[in-house]
VMD Tcl script that builds the backbone (N, CA, C; Angstrom):
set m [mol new atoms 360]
animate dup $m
set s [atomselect $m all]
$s set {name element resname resid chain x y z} {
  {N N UNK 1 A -22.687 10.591 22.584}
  {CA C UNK 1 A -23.574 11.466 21.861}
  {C C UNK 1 A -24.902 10.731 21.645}
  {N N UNK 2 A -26.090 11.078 22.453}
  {CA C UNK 2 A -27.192 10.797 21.618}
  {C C UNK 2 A -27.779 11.140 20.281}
  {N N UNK 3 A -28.009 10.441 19.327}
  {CA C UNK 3 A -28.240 10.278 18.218}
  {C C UNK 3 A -29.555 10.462 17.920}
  {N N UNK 4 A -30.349 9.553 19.321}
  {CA C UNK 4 A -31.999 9.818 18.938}
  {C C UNK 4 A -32.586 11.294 19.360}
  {N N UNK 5 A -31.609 11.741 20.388}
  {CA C UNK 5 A -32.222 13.231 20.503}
  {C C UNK 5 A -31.713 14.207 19.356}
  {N N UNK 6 A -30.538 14.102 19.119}
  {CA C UNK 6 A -29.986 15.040 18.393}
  {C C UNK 6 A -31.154 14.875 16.783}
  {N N UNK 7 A -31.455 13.882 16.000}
  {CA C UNK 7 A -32.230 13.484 15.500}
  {C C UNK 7 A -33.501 14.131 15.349}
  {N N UNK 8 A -34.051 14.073 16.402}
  {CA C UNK 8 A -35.437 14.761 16.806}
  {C C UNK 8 A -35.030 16.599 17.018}
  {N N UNK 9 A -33.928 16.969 17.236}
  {CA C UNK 9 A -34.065 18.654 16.884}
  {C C UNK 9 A -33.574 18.983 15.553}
  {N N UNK 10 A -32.945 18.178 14.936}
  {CA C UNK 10 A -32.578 17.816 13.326}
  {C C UNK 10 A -33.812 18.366 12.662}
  {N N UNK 11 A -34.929 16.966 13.063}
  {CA C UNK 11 A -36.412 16.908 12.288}
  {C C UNK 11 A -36.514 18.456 12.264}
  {N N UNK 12 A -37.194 18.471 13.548}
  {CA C UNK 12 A -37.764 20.007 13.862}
  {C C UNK 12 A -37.374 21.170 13.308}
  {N N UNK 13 A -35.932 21.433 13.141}
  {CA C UNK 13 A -35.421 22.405 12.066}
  {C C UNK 13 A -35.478 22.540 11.226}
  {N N UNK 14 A -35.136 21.044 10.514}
  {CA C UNK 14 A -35.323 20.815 9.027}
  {C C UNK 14 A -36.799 21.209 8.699}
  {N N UNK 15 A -37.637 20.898 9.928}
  {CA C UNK 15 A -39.070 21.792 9.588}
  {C C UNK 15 A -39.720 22.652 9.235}
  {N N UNK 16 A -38.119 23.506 9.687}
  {CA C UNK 16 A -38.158 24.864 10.061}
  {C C UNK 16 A -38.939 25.180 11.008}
  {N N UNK 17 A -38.886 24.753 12.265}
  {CA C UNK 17 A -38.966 24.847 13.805}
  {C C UNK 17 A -40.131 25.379 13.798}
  {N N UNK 18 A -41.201 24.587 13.648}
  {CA C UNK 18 A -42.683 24.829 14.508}
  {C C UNK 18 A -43.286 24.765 15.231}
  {N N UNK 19 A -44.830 25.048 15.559}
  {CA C UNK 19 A -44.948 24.965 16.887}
  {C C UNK 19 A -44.409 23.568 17.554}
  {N N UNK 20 A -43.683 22.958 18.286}
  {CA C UNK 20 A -44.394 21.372 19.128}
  {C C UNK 20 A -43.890 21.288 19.853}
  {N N UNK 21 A -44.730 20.843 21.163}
  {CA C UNK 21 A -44.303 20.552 22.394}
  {C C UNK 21 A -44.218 21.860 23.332}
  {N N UNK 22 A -44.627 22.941 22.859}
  {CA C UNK 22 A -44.789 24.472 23.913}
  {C C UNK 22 A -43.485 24.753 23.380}
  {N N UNK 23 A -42.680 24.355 22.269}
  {CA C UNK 23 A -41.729 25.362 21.480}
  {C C UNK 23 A -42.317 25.724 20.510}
  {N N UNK 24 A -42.022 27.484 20.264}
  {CA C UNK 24 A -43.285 28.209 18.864}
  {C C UNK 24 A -42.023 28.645 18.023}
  {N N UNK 25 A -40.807 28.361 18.215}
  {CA C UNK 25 A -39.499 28.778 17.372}
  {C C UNK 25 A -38.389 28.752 17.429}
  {N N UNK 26 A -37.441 28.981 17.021}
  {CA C UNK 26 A -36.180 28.904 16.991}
  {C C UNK 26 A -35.349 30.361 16.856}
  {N N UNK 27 A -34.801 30.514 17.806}
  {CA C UNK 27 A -33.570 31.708 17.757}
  {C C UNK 27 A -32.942 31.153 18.701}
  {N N UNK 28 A -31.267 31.502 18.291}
  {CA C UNK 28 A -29.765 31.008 18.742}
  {C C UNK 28 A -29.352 32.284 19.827}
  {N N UNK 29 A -30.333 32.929 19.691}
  {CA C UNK 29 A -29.877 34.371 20.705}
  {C C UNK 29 A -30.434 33.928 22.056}
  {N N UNK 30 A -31.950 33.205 22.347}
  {CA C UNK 30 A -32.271 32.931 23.517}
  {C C UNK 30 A -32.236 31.680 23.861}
  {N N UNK 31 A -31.499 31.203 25.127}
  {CA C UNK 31 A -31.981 30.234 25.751}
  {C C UNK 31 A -33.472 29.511 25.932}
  {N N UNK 32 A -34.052 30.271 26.522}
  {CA C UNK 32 A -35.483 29.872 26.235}
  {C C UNK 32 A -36.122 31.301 26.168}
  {N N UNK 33 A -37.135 31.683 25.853}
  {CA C UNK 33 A -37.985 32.901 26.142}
  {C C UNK 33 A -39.437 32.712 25.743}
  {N N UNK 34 A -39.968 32.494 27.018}
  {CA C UNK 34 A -41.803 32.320 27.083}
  {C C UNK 34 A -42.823 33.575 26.622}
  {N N UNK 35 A -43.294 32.942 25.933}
  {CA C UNK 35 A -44.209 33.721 25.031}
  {C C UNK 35 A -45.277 33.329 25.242}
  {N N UNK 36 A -47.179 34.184 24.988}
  {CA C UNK 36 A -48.093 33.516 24.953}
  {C C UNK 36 A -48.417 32.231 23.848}
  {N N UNK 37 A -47.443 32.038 23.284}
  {CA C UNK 37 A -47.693 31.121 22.426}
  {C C UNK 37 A -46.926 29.432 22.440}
  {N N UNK 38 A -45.915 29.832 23.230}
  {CA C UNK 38 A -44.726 28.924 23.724}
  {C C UNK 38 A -43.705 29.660 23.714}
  {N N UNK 39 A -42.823 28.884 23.760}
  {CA C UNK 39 A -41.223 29.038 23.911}
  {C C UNK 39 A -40.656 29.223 22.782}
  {N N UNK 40 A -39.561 30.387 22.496}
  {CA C UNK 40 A -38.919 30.651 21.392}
  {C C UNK 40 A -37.379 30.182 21.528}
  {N N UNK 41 A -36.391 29.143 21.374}
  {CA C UNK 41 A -35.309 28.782 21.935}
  {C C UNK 41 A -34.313 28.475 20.514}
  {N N UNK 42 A -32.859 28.438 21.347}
  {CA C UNK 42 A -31.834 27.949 20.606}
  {C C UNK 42 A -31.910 26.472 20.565}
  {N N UNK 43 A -30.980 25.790 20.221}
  {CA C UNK 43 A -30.808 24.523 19.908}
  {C C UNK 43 A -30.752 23.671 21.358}
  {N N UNK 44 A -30.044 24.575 22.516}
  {CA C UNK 44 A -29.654 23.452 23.901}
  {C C UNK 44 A -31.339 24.052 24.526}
  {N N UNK 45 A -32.060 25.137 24.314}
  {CA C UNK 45 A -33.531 25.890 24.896}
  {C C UNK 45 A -34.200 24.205 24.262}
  {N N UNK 46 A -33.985 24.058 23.108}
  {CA C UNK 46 A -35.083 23.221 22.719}
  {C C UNK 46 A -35.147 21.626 22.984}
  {N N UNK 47 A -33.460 21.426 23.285}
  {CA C UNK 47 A -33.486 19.775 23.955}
  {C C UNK 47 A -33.635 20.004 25.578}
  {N N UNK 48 A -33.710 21.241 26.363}
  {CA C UNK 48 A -34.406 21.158 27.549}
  {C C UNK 48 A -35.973 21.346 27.349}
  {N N UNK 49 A -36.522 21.845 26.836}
  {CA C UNK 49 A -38.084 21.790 26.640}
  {C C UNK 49 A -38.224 20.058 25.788}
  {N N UNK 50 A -38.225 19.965 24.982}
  {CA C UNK 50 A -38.211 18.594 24.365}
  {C C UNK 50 A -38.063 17.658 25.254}
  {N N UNK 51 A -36.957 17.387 26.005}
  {CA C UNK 51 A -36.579 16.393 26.925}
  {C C UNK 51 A -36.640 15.947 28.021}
  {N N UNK 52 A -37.410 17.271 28.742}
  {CA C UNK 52 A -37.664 17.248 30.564}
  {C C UNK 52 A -36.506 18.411 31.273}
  {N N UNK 53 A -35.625 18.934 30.451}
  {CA C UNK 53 A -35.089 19.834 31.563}
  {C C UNK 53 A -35.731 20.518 32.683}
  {N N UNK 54 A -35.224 20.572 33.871}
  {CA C UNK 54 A -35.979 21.377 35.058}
  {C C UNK 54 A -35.330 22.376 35.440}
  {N N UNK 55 A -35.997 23.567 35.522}
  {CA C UNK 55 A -34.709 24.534 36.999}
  {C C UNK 55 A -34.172 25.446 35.933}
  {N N UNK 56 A -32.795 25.757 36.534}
  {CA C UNK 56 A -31.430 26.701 36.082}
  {C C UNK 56 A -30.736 25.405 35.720}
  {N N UNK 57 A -29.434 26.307 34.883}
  {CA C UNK 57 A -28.538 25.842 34.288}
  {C C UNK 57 A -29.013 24.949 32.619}
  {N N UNK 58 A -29.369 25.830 31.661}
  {CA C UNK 58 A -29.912 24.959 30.632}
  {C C UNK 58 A -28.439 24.317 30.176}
  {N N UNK 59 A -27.631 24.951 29.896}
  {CA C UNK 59 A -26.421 24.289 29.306}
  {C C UNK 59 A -26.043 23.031 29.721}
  {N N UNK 60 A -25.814 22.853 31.024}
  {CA C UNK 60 A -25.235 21.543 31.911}
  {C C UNK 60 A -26.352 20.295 31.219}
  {N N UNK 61 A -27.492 20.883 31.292}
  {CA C UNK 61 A -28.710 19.757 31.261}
  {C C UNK 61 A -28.948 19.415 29.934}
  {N N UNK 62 A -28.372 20.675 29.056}
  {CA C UNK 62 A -29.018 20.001 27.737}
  {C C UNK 62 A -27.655 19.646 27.037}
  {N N UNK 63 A -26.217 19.386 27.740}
  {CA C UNK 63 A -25.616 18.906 27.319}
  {C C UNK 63 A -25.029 17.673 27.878}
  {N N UNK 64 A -25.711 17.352 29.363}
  {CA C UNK 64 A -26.138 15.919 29.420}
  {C C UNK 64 A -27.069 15.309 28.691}
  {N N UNK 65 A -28.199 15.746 28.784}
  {CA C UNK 65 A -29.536 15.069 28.039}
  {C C UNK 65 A -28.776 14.643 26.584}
  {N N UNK 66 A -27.983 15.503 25.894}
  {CA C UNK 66 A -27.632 15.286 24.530}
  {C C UNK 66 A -26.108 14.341 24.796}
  {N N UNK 67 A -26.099 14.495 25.940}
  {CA C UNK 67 A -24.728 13.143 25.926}
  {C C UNK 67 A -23.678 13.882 25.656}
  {N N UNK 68 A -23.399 15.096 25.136}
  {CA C UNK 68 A -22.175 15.643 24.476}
  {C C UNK 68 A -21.339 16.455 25.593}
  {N N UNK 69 A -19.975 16.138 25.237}
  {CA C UNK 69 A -18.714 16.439 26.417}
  {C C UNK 69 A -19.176 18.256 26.288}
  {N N UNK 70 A -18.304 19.016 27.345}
  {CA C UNK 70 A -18.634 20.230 27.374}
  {C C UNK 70 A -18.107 21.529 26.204}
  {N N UNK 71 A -16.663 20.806 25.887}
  {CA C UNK 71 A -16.401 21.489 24.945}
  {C C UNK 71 A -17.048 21.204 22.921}
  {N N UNK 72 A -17.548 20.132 22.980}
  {CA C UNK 72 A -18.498 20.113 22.171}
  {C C UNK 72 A -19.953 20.512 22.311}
  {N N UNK 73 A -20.319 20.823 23.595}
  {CA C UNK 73 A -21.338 21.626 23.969}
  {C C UNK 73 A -21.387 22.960 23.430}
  {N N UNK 74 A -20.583 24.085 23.790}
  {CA C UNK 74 A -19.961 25.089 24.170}
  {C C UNK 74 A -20.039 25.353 22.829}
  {N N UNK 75 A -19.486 24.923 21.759}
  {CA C UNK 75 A -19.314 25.005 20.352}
  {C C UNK 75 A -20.755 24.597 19.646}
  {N N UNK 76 A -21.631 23.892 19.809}
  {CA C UNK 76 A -22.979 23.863 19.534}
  {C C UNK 76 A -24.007 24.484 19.838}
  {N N UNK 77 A -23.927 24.573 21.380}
  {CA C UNK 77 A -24.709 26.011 21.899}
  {C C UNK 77 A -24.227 27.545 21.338}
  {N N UNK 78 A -22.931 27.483 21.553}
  {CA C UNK 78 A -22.957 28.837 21.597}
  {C C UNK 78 A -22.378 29.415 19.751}
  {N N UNK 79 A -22.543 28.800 19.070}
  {CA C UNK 79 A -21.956 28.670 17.392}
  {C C UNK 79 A -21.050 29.308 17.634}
  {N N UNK 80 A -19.781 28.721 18.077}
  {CA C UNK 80 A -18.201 28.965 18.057}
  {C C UNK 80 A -17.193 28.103 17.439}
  {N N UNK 81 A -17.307 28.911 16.610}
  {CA C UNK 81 A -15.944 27.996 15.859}
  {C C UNK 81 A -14.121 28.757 15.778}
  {N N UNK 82 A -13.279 27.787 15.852}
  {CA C UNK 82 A -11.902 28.711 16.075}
  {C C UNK 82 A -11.825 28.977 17.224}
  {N N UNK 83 A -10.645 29.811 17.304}
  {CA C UNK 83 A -9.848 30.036 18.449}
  {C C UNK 83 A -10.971 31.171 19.201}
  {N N UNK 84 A -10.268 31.860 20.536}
  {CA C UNK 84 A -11.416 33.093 20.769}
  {C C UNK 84 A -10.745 34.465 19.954}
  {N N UNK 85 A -9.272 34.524 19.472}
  {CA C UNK 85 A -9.080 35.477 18.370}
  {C C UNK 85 A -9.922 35.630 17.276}
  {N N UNK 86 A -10.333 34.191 16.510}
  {CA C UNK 86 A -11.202 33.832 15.255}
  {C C UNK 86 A -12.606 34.494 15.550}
  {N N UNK 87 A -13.468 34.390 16.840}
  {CA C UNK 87 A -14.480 34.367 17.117}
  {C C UNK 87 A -15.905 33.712 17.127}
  {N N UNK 88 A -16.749 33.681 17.275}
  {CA C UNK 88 A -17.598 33.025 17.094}
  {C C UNK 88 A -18.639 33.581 15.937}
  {N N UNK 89 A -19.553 32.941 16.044}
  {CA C UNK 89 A -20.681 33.302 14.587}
  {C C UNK 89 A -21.522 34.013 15.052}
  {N N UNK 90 A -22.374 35.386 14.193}
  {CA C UNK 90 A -23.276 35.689 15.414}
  {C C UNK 90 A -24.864 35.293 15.052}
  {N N UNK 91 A -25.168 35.195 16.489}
  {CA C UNK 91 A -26.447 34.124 16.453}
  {C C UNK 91 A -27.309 34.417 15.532}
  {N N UNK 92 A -27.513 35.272 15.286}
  {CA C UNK 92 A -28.975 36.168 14.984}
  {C C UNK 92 A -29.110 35.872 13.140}
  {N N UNK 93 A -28.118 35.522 12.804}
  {CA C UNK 93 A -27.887 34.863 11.185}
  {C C UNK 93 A -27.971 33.590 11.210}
  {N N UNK 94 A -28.278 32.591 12.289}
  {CA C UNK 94 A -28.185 30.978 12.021}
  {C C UNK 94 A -29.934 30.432 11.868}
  {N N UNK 95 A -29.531 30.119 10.289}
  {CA C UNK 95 A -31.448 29.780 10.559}
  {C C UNK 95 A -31.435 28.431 11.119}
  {N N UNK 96 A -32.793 27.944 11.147}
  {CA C UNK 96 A -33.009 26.815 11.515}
  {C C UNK 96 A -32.378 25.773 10.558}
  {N N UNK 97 A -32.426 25.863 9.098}
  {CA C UNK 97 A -31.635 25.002 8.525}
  {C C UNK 97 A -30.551 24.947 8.517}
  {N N UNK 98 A -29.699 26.089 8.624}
  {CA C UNK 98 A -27.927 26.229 8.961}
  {C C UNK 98 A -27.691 25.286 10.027}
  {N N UNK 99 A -28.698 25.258 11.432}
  {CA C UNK 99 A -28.413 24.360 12.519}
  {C C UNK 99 A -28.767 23.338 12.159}
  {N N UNK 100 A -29.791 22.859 11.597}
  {CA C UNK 100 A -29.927 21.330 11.271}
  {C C UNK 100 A -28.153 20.839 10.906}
  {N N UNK 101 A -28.172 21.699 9.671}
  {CA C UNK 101 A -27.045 20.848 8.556}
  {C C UNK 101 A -25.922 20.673 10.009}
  {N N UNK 102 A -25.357 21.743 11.109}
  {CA C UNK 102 A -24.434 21.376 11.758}
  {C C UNK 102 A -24.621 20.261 12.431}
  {N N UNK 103 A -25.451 19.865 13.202}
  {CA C UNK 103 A -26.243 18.983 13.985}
  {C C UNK 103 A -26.041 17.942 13.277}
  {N N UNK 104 A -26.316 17.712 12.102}
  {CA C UNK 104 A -26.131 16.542 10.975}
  {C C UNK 104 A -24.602 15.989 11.001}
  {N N UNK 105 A -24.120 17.119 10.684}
  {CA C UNK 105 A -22.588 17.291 10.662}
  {C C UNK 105 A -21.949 16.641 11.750}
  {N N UNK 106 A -22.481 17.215 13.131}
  {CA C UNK 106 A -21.684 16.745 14.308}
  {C C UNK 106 A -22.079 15.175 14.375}
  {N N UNK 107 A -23.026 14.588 14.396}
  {CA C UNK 107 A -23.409 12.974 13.957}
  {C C UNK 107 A -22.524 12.415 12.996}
  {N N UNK 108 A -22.551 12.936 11.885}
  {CA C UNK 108 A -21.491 12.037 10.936}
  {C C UNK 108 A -19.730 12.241 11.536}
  {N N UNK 109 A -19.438 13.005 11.619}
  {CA C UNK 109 A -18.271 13.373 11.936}
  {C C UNK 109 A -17.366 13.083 13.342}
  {N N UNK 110 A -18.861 13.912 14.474}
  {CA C UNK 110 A -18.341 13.875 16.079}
  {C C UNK 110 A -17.718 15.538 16.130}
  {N N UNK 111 A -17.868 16.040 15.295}
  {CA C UNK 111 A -17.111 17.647 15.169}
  {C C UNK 111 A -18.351 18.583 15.264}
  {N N UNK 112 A -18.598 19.634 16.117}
  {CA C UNK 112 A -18.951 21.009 15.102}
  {C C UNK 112 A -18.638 21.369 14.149}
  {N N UNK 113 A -18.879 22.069 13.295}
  {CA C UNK 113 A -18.709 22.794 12.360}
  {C C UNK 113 A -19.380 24.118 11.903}
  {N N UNK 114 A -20.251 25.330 12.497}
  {CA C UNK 114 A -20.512 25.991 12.069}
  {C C UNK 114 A -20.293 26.478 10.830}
  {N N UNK 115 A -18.660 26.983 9.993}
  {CA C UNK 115 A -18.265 27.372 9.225}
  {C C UNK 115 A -18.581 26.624 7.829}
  {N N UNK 116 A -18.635 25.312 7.867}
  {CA C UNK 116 A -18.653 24.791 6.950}
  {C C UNK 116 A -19.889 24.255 6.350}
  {N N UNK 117 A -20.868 24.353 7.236}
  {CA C UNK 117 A -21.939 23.876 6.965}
  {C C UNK 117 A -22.991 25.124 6.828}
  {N N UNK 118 A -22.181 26.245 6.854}
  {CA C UNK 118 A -23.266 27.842 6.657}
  {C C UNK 118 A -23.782 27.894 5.400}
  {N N UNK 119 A -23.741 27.131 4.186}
  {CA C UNK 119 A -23.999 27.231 2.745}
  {C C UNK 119 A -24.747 25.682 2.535}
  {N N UNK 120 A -26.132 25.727 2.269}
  {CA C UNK 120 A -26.543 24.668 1.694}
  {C C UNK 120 A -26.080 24.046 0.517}
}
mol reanalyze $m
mol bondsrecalc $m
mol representation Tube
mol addrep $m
């Protein structure tokens, strides 16, 4: 797990995700989506813009770049927590600080956690 990247999309959230680097925001619904202003992305949209991703496939790349195995990918990108009976979270409710605190979470721990970290 990189620490110094994960770190640096931490900051940025905890910012509450402003303009930098040709990213203008944060939503968990798009991968990336270009705007005249920059890029509006989820959490793996913003460590491929941040980091050098190139091409197709953001997932593969921004879960190398971030060092993290696939099924801890999968659960960070896509805010899934539980079984696929349980379901996942839906995107469109995760602010930028909800993702910080998980992101935080997965550093101290090595776990996702969506669920537990939804309440400041």
């Amino acid at each position: 797990m990189n620490t110094e990247r994960l770190t640096v999309i931490c900051e940025w959230l905890e910012a509450g995700a402003p303009h930098k680097d040709g990213v203008d925001g944060f939503d968990m619904r798009e991968w990336v989506r270009y705007t005249p202003c920059g890029a509006v992305c989820c959490i793996a949209g913003a460590v491929y813009q941040f980091f050098g991703g190139k091409g197709e496939g953001f997932f593969i790349q921004a879960a190398n770049l971030l060092e993290l195995d696939c099924k801890t990918a999968e659960r960070l990108f896509y805010a899934f927590d539980g079984s696929p009976e349980e379901g996942g979270i839906n995107p469109a409710t995760i602010t930028p600080a909800w993702a910080a605190r998980c992101i935080r979470k997965l550093m101290e721990t090595g776990e996702v956690d969506w669920m537990g970290t939804q309440a400041a």
